[in-house]
N, C-alpha and C positions, 0 to 999 in steps of 0.2 A: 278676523285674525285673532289670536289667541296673544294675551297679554305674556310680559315675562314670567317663565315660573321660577321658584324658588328653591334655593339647593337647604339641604337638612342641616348645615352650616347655618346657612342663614334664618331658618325657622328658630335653632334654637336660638340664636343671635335677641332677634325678633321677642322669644318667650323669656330670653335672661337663664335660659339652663343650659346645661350641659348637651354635647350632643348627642349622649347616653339615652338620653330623655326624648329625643326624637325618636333614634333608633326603635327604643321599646313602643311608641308609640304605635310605627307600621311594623312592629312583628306583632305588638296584638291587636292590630286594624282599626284602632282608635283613632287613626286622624287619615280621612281621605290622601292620596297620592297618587301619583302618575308615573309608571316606566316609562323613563325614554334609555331604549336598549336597556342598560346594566345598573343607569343612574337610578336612584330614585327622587320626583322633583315633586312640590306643590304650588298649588295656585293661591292665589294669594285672599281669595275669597274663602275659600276652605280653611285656610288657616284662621281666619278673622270668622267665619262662623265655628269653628274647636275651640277661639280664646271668648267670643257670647256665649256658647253650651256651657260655659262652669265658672260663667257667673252667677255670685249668690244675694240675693238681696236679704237685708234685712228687716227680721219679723218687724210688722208692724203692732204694736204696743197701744192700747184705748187705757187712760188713766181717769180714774174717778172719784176727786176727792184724797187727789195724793196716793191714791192706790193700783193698782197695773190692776185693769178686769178681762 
């Protein structure tokens, strides 16, 4: 059985933007979705793997003597 999906209200809810910001997302196919009929909906894993794709970590830094090597 297939968990709830999620309406594009609430993705951006979820991401803190605008719904703008979802829209653009499936018109340039940047974040998997699902038709059902006319709707457009996501799963909630997909969305949680789009907000891990773009995170960034930070450089790791070796200091030597007070100095970055």
């Amino acid at each position: 059985m297939l968990g709830p999906l999620m309406t594009p209200d609430e993705v951006a809810a979820l991401l803190k933007t605008e719904i703008r910001f979802v829209r653009r997302l499936v018109a340039e196919r940047r974040i998997p979705f699902t038709k059902v009929g006319k709707f457009v909906r996501f799963h909630p894993a997909d969305v949680e793997a789009f907000i891990a794709a773009g995170r960034v970590e930070p450089p790791r830094v070796r200091w030597r003597a007070g100095v970055p090597v």
